[in-house]
C-alpha positions as CSV (number, residue, x, y, z in Angstrom):
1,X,1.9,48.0,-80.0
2,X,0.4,50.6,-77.9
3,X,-0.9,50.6,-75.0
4,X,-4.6,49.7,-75.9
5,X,-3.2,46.5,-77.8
6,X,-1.7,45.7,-73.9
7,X,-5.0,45.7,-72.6
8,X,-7.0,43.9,-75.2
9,X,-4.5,41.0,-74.9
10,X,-4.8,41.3,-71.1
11,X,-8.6,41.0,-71.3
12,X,-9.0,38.1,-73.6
13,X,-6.8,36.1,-70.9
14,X,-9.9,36.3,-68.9
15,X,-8.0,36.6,-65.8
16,X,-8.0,40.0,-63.3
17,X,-5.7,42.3,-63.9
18,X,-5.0,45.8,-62.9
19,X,-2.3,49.1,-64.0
20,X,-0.4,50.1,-60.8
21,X,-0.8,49.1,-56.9
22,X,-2.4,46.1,-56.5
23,X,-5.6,46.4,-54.6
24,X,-6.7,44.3,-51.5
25,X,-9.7,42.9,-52.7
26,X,-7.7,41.5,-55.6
27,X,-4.8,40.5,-53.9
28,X,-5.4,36.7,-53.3
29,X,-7.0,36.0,-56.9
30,X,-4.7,33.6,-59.2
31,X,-3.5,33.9,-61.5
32,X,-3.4,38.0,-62.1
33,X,-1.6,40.4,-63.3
34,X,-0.2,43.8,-62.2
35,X,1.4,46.0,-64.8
36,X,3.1,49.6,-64.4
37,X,5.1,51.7,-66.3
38,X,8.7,52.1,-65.0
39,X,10.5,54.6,-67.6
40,X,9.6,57.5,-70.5
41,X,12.4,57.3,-73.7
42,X,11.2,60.6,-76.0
43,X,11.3,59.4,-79.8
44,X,13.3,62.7,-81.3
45,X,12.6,63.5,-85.2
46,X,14.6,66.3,-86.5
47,X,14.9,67.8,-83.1
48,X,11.5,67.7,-82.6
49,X,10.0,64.9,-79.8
50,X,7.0,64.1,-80.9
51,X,6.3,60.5,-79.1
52,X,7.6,58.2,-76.1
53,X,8.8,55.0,-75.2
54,X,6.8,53.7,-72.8
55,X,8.0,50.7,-71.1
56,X,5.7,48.7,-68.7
57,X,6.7,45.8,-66.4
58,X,4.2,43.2,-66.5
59,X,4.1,41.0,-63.5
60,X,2.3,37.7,-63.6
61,X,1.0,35.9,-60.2
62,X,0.3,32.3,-60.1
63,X,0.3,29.4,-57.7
64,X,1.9,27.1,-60.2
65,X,4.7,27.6,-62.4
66,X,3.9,27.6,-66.4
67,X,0.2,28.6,-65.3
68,X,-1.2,27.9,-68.8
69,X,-2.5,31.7,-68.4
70,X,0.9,33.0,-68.6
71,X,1.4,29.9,-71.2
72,X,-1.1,31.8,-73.5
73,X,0.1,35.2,-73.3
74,X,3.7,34.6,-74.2
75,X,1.7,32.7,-77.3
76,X,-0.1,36.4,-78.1
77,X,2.9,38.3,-78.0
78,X,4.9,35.8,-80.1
79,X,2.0,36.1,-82.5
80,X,2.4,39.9,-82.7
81,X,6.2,39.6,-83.3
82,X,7.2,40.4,-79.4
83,X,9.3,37.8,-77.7
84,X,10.0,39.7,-73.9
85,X,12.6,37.8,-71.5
86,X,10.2,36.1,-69.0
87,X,12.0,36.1,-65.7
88,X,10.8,34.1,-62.9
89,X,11.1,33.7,-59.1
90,X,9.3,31.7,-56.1
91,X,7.9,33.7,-53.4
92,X,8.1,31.2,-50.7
93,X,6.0,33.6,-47.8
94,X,3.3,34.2,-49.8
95,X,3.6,30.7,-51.9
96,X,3.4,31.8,-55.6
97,X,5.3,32.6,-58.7
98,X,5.8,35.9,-59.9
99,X,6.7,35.6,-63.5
100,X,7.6,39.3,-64.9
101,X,8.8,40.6,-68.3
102,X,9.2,44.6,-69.6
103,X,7.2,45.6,-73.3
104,X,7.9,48.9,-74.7
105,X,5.0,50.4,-76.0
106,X,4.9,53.6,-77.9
107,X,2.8,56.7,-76.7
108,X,2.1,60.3,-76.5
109,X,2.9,60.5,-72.4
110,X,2.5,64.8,-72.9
C-alpha cells in the first residue's frame, strides 16, 4: 500500500477527513478522520536506502462506538490483506470515540 491507496480508501468512506492538525471548521463533523505520520524506517538494499517505512496513525472520531464508517474501513483493509489493531477509548469531555490504529505504508520520504 502506499500512500495514495490510504487516501482512495479514505475518500470512498465519504466521510471528511484530513492529514495532520485538525482544523476548526472540521472539528465538530462525525464521524472523521485525522491521519499523520509518526515515524520514517529507511528500507536498506545492499547498503544502499532506497525507500522508507512510513507509518501513519489513523485516528477515527465518532459519536457512537462501531460507527458503521469505521465498520467499513476495517472491511477495506481486510480486503487488501491489512488487519491493524484497532484501539479504542471514550472521550467523556468532548463525548465521542476516538478509535485509532497505525499502517505502514511504503514511500520515497527524500
Amino acid at each position: 500500500m502506499n500512500k495514495e491507496d490510504l487516501e482512495n480508501i479514505l475518500k470512498s468512506l465519504e466521510i471528511t477527513f484530513n492529514e495532520g492538525i485538525t482544523y476548526l471548521e472540521r472539528n465538530d463533523t462525525y464521524p472523521r478522520i485525522i491521519f499523520f505520520e509518526y515515524s520514517w524506517e529507511d528500507v536498506v538494499s545492499s547498503n544502499t536506502s532506497y525507500q522508507e517505512v512510513v507509518s501513519y496513525q489513523i485516528s477515527f472520531k465518532s459519536h457512537i462506538p462501531r460507527d458503521p464508517k469505521l465498520i467499513k474501513l476495517k472491511k477495506k483493509l481486510n480486503e487488501l490483506g491489512l488487519h491493524p489493531k484497532i484501539s479504542h477509548e471514550y472521550i467523556s469531555s468532548k463525548k465521542e470515540w476516538h478509535s485509532y490504529f497505525s499502517l505502514d505504508i511504503l514511500e520515497n520520504v527524500s
